[in-house]
C-alpha positions as CSV (number, residue, x, y, z in Angstrom):
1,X,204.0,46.2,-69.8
2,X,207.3,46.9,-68.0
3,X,209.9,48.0,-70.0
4,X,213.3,45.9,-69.7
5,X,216.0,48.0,-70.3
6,X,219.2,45.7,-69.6
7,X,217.7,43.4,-72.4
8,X,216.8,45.8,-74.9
9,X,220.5,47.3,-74.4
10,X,222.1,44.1,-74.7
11,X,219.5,43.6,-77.9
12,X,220.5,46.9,-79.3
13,X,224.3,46.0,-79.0
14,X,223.7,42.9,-80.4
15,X,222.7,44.3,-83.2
16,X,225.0,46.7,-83.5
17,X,228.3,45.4,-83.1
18,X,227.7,41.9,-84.3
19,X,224.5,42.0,-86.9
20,X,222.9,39.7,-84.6
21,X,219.2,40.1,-84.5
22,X,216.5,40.9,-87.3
23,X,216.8,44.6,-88.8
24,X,218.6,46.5,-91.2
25,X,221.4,49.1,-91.1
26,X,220.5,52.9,-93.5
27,X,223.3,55.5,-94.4
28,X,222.1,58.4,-95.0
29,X,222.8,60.3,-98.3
30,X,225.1,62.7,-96.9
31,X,227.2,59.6,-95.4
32,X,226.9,57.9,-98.7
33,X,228.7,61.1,-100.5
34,X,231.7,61.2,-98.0
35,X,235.0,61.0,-99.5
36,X,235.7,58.2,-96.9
37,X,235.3,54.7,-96.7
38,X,232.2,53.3,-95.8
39,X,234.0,50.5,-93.5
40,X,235.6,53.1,-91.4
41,X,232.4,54.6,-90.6
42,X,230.8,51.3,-89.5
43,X,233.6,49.9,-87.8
44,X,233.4,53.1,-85.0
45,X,229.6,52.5,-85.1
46,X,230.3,48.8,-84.1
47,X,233.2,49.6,-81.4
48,X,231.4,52.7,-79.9
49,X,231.0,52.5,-76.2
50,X,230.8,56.1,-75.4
51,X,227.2,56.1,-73.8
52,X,226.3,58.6,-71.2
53,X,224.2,56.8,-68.8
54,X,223.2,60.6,-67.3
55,X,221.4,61.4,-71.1
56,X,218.6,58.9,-69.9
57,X,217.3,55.1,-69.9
58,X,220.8,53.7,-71.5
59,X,219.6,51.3,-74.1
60,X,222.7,52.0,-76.2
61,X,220.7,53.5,-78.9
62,X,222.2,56.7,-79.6
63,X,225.9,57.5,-80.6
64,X,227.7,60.3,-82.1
65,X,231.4,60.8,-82.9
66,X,233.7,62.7,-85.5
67,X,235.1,60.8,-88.6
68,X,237.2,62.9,-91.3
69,X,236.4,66.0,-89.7
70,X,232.4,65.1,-89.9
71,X,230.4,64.8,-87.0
72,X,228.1,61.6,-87.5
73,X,225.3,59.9,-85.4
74,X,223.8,57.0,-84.8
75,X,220.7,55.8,-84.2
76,X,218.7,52.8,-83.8
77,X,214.9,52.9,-83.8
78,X,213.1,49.2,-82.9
79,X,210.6,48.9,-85.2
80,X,207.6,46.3,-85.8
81,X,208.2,43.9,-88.1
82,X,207.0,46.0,-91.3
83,X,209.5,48.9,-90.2
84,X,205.9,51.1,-90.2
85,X,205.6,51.9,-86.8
86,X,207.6,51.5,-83.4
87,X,207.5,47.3,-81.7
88,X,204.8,47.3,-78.9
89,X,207.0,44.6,-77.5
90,X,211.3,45.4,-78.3
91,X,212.2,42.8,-76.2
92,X,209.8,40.1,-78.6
93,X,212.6,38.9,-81.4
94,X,209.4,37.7,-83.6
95,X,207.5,41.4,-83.1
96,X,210.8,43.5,-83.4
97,X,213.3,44.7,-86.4
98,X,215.8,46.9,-85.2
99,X,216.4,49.7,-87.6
100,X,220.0,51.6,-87.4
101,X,220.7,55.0,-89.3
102,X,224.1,56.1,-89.5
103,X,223.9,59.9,-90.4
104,X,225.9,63.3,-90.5
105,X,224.7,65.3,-87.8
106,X,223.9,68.8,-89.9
107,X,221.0,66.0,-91.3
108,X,219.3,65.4,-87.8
């Protein structure tokens, strides 16, 4: 199977920035214990367009920036639709939950 990058990015940011898509969003604990709030955090997750395309295949799954003097990640994994193992097919909406963690980085 050929891998089709421009629609698993556009899935990915789909997801992202608009919830569009099946899959859930995690915060880690040590997000969850920041003195901040939570909206912030997912508001720079959603406008994030900070991809280096020279870091490899760019399906706008990674992204890291600093909030509050924390440096936090993102990441989204696609996932079968049990969330057990990775989606033999990301670019099949009924085979595929997108999973995104939003972490600090010191828990990477």
């Amino acid at each position: 199977m050929r891998i089709d990058t421009p629609r698993i990015r556009a899935d990915n940011d789909a997801f992202r920035i608009d919830n569009a898509g099946a899959g859930r969003w995690v915060i880690s604990q040590g997000i969850s214990v920041m003195p901040v709030e939570l909206a912030d955090i997912i508001a720079k997750v959603r406008a994030y367009r900070e991809f280096d395309e020279a870091d490899g295949p760019p399906e706008h799954d990674f992204g890291a920036f600093d909030h509050d003097g924390q440096r936090i990640f993102w990441k989204i994994d696609v996932m079968d639709r049990t969330y057990t193992s990775a989606s033999h097919d990301p670019t099949d909406p009924r085979k595929t939950r997108r999973l995104l963690t939003v972490m600090l980085a010191s828990e990477y």
